[in-house]
C-alpha positions as CSV (number, residue, x, y, z in Angstrom):
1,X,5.9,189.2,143.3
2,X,5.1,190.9,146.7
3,X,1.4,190.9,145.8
4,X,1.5,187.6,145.1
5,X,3.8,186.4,148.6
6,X,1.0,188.4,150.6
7,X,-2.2,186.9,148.5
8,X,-0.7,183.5,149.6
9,X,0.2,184.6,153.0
10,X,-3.4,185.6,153.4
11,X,-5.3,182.3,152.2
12,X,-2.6,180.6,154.2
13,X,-4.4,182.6,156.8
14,X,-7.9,181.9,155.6
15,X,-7.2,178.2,155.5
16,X,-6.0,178.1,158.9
17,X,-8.9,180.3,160.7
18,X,-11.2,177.9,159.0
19,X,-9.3,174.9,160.3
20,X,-9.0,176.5,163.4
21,X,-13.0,177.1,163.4
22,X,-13.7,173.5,162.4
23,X,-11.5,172.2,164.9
24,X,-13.4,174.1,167.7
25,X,-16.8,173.0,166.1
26,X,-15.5,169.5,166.2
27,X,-14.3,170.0,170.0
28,X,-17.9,170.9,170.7
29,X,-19.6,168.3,169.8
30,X,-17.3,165.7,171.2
31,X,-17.4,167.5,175.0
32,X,-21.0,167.1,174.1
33,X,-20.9,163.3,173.8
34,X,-19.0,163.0,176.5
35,X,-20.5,164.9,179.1
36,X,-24.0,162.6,177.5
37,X,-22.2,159.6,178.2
38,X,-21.0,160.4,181.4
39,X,-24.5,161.4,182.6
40,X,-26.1,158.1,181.1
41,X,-22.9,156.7,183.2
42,X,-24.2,158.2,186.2
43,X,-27.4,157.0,185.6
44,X,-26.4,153.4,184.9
45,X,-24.4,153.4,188.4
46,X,-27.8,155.0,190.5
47,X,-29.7,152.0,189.1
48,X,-27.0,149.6,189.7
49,X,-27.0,150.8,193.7
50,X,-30.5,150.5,194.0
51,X,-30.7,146.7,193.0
């Protein structure tokens, strides 16, 4: 029964290092969008000011 506690403790684990690593993967990408989008921001206000 203790074998079997601690095998399910440990893919609880698993499961949650792997959410855990998706989650940062995920965090990634979206602070790469955004720091696109804020450069293409920038962008579109230096053209705006020089019309």
């Amino acid at each position: 029964m203790e074998k079997l506690i601690s095998s399910q403790s440990s893919r609880d684990e698993d499961g949650l290092k792997a959410q855990e690593e998706n989650l940062r993967k995920k965090n990634t990408e979206l602070l790469e969008k955004l720091a696109v989008a804020l450069e293409q921001l920038e962008f579109m206000k230096l053209s705006f000011a020089h019309n």
